[in-house]
C-alpha positions in Angstrom: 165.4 -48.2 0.7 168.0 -45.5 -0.5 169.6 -45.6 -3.2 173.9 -46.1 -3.1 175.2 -43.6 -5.4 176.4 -46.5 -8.0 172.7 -47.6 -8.1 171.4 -44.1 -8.5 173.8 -43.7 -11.7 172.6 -47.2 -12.7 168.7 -45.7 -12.4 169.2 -42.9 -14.3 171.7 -44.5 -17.2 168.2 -47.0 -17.6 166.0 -43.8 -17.5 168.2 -42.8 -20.5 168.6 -46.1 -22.3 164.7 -46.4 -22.5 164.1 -43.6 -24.3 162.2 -41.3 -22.0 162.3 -37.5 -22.0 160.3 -35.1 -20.0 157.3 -36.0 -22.1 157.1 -39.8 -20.3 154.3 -40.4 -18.4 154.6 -43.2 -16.1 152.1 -43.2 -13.4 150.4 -40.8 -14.5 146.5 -40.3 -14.7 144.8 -41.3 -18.6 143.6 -37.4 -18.5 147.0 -36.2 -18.6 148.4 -38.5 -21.2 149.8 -41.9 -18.6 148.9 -45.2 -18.8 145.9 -46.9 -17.9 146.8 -47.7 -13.4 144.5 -50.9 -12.5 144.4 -52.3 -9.2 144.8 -56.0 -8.0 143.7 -57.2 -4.9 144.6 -60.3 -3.3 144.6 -62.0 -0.2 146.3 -59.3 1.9 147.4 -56.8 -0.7 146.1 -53.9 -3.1 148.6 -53.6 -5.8 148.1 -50.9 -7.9 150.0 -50.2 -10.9 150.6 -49.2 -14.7 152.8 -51.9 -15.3 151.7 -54.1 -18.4 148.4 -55.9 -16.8 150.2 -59.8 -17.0 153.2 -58.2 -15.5 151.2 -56.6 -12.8 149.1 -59.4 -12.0 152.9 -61.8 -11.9 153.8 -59.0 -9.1 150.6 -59.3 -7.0 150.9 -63.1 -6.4 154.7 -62.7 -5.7 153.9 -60.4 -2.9 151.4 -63.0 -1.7 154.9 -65.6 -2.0 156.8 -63.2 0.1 154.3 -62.8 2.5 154.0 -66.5 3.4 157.8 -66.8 3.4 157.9 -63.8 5.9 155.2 -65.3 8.5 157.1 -68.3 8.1 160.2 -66.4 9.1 158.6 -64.9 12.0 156.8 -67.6 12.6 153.4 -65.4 13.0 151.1 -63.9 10.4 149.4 -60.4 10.4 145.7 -60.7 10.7 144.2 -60.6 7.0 143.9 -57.2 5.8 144.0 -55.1 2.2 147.8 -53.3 2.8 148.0 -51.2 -0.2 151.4 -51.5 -2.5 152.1 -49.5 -5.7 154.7 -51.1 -7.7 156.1 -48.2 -10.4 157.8 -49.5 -13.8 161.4 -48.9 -12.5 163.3 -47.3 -10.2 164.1 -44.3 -11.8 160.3 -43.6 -11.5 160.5 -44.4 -7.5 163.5 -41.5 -7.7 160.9 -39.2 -9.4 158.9 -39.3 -6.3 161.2 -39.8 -3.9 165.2 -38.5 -5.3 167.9 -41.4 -4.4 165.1 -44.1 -3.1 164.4 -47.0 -4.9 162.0 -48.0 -2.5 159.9 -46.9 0.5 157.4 -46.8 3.0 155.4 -44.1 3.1 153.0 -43.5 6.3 150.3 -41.4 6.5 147.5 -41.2 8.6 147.3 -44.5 10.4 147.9 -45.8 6.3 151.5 -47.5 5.5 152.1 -47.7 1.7 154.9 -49.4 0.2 156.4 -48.3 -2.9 158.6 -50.8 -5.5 159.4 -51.8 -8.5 160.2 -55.0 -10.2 163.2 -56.4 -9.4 165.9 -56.0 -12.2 168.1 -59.2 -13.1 171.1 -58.8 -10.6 169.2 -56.0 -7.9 168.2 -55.8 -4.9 164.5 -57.5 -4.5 162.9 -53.4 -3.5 159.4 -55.4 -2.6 161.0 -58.0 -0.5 163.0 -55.7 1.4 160.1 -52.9 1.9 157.5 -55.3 2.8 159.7 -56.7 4.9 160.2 -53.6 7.1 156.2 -53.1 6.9 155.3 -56.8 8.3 158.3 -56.8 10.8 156.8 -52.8 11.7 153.7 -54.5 12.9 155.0 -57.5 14.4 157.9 -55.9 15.9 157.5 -52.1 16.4 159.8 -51.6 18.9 162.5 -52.6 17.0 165.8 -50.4 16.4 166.7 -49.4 13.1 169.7 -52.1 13.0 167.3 -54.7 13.2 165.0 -53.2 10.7 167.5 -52.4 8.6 169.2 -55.9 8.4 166.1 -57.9 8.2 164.9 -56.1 5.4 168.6 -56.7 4.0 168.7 -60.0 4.6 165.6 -60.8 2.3 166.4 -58.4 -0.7 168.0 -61.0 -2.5 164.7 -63.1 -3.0 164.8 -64.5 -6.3 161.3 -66.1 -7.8 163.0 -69.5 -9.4 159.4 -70.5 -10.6 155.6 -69.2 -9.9 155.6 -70.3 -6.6 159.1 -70.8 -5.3 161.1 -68.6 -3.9 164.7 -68.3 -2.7 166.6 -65.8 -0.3 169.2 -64.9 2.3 172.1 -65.8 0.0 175.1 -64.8 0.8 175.6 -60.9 -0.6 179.4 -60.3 -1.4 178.8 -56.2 -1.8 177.4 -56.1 1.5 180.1 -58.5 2.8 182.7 -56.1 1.4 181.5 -52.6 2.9 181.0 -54.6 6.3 185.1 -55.1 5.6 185.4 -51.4 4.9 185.8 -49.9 8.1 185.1 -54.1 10.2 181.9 -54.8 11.3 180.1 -52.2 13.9 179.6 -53.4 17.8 176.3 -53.8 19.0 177.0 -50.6 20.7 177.6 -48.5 17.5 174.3 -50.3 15.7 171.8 -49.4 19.0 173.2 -45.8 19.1 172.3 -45.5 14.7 168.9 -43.4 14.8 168.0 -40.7 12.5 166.8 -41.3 8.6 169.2 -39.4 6.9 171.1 -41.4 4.4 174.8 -40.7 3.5 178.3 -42.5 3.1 179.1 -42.8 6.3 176.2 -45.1 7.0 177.1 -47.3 4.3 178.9 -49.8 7.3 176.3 -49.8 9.3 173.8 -50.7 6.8 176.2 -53.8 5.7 177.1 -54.3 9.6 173.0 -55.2 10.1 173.3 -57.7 7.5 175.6 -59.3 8.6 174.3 -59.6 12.3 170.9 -60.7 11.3 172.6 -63.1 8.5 174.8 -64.0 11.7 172.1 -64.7 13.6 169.5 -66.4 11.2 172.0 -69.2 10.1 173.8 -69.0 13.3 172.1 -68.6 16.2 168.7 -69.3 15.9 168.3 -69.3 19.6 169.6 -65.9 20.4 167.2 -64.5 17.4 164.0 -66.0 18.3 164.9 -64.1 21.8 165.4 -60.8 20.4 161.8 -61.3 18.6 160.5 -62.0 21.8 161.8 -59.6 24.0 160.9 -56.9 21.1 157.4 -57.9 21.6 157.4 -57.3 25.3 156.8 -54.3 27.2 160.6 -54.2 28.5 162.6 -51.0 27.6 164.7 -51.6 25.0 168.0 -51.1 26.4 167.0 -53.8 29.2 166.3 -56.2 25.6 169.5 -55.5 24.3 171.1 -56.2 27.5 169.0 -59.7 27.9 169.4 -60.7 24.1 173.2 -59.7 24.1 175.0 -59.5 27.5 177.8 -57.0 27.7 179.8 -60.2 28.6 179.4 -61.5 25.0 178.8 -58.3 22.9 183.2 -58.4 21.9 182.7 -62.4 21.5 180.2 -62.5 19.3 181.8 -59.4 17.0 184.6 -61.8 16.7 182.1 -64.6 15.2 180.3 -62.3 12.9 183.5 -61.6 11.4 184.8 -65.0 11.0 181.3 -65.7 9.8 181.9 -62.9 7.1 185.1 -64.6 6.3 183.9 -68.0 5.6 181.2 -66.7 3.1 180.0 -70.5 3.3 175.8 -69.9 3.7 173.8 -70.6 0.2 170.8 -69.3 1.2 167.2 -71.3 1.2 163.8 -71.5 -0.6 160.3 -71.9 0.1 157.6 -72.4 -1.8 153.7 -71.5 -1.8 151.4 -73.7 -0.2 148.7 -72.1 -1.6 147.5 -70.6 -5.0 147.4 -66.8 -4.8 143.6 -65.5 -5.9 142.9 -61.8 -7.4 139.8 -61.5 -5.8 139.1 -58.0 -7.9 140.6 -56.0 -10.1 139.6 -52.3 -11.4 140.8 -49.5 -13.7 141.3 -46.0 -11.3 139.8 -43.0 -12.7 142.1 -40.2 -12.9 141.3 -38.5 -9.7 142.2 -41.9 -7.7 145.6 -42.1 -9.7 146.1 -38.1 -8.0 145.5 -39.0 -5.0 148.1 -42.0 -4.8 150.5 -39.8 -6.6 150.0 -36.9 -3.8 151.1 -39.8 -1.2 154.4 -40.4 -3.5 156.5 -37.1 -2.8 158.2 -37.8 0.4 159.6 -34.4 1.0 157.7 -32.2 -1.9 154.7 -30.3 -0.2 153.8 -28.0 -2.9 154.0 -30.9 -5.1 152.0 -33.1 -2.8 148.7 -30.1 -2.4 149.5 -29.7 -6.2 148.4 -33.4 -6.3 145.5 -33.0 -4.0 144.4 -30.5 -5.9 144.0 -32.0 -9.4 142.3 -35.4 -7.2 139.3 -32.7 -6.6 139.5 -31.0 -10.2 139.1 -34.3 -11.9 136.2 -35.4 -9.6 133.1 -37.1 -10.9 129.9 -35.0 -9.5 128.5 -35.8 -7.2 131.5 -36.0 -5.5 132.8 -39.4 -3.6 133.0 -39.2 -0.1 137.3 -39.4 -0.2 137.2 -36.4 -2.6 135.4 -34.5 -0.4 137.5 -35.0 2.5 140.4 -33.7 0.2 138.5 -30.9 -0.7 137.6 -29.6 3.1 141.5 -30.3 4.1 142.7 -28.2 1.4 139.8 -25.2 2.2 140.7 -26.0 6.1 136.9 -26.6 7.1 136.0 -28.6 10.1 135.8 -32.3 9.3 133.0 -33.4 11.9 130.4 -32.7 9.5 131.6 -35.1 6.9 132.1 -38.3 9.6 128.1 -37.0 10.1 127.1 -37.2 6.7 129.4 -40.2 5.7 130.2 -42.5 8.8 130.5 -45.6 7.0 133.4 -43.8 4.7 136.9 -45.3 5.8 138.6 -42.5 3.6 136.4 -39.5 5.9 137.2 -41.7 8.8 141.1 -42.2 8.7 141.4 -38.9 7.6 139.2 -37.3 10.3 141.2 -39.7 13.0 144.9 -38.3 11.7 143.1 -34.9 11.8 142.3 -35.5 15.5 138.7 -35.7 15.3 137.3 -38.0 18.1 135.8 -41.0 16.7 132.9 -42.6 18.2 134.0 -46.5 19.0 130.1 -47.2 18.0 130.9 -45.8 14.5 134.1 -47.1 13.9 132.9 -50.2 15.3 130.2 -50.3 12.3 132.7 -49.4 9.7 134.8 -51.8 10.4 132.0 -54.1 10.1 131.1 -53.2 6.8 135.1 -52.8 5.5 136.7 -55.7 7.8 140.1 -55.7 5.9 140.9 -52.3 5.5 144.5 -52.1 6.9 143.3 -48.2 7.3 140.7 -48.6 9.2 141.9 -51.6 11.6 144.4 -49.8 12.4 142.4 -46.1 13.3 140.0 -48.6 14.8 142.9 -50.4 17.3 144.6 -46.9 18.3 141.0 -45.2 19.1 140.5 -48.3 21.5 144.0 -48.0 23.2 143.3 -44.4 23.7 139.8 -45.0 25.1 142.1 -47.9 27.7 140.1 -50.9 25.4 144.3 -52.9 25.0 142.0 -56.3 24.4 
């Protein structure tokens, strides 16, 4: 999630306000003078963080709240697995990483990470609308980037009125207002917006999928649960946006989006937890864990990033773990086969080896799994090495 420029002011007017100069370290390892980063996990989430432990612990079991509100929404749930989320103290320190983000998936190797922060009184809800694009990713990955863009809108608003209830897909007046700007895009201009480069003149097209999907979610229900449909199927996707949205109707159903903008009438709805969120473990990271996240963080930084990568095998316990030494052999550019040998059980040597493009041995991934069944990682290195090998079941 990018950062308008009026936000990015905001960030860096709170970056000031709290007092922090060069010399703040916020996630940053205990060796090098940060706070102490623990990791919760939950049901389907690592969430690691050097937020405050209570307030950590209060943002692990609201991603477990928005993660039952969004398999409610799509009315499916991702099988169980660990998905790994770092939550940072603000958004200033997500702009460190990642300059005029305040929010983002990251994906590498077969690995998607999310990176937040809490939401700020009056802000955009960063976890619900990035974990939003990372569940509808799985569930729909065919999607196009309107769809993406305005579901992941549509639920940044989620407010947490207690523990376990929340409430989203209000009615946004900012986003209702730069959909005015320039008059809500056709269907035509939102299938034709590709490309991840963020700038002003995207601004209405960002607001224009908002206000489709709002259309559409308090609308049309109908013509929604279609498009989810036809985006699972194996139909090309100008054939599902021909089905879902018949040239016939495409200038119609402009004109109602518009009115709909107009009217401004929707309050939104809530939902609340039908079950009590569990930590199942929590743990302190040593300092050459916190590097290796961090080396994950710089989106577009690759000195940076091997900078990283190589402090995560300086500060490494001997002997060595088996993900250090994968970091180690990528950096000296030695052959990875020998480390899936010595450590097949190892779900850091065998993503890494798999986004290297070792071949994996079903048998031993098989095994793996068994021993690590919720590791999003590895399910997921695990599902693509059986589509390559024809295994689709």
């Amino acid at each position: 999630m990018r950062l308008p420029p009026l936000r990015l002011v905001r960030a860096l007017v709170a970056l000031v306000a709290c007092g922090c100069t060069a010399g703040c370290k916020h996630f940053e390892c205990t060796a090098h003078g940060g706070h102490e980063v623990r990791s919760f996990t939950t049901e389907h989430f690592v969430v690691t963080s050097d937020l405050p432990r209570e307030e950590h612990r209060a943002e692990a079991e609201r991603l477990e709240l928005l993660w039952d509100t969004l398999a409610a929404f799509f009315q499916a749930d991702v099988p169980e697995a660990s998905l790994p989320v770092v939550v940072l103290r603000d958004t200033s320190d997500v702009a460190t990483f990642a300059p005029g983000y305040s929010g983002f998936v990251t994906r590498s190797d077969p690995e998607a990470l999310v990176v937040s922060a809490p939401a700020g009184e009056g802000q955009p809800n960063v976890n619900a609308h990035e974990l939003t694009h990372l569940v509808s990713a799985y569930l729909l990955p065919r999607q196009p980037r309107w769809v993406a863009e305005g579901l992941a809108a549509y639920f940044e608003d989620a407010t947490f009125k207690d523990a376990r209830t929340v409430k989203m897909g209000r009615w946004n007046q900012g986003r209702a207002e730069e959909a005015f700007v320039i008059g809500v895009a056709s269907l035509e201009e939102l299938n034709a917006w590709g490309g991840l480069t963020f700038d002003d003149s995207e601004a209405n097209l960002y607001a224009s999928a908002w206000a489709w999907v709002h259309y559409l979610a308090n609308h049309d229900e109908a013509r929604l649960a279609r498009l989810f449909t036809a985006l699972k199927g194996p139909a090309p996707l100008p054939e599902v946006m021909k089905s879902v949205f018949p040239p016939a109707d495409a200038a119609r159903l402009r004109e109602e989006v518009t009115a709909y903008m107009k009217e401004a009438r929707f309050r939104g709805y809530e939902t609340s937890l039908r079950r009590t969120p569990t930590v199942k473990d929590e743990r302190l990271l040593e300092p050459w864990e916190v590097h290796r996240l961090r080396s994950r963080l710089w989106l577009a930084d690759e000195a940076a990033e091997r900078a990283e990568l190589g402090q995560v095998v300086a500060l490494a316990p001997s002997p060595r773990p088996p993900a250090v030494e994968v970091v180690a052999a990528l950096l000296e550019h030695r052959a990875l086969g020998p480390l899936v040998a010595a450590h097949p059980q190892s779900p850091d040597v065998l993503v890494t080896a798999h986004a290297e493009g070792v071949k994996l041995e079903p048998a031993v991934l098989a095994k793996a799994v068994e021993q690590h069944p919720t590791d999003a990682r590895l399910l997921l290195a695990a599902a693509e090495v059986a589509l390559q090998d024809g295994r689709a079941e």
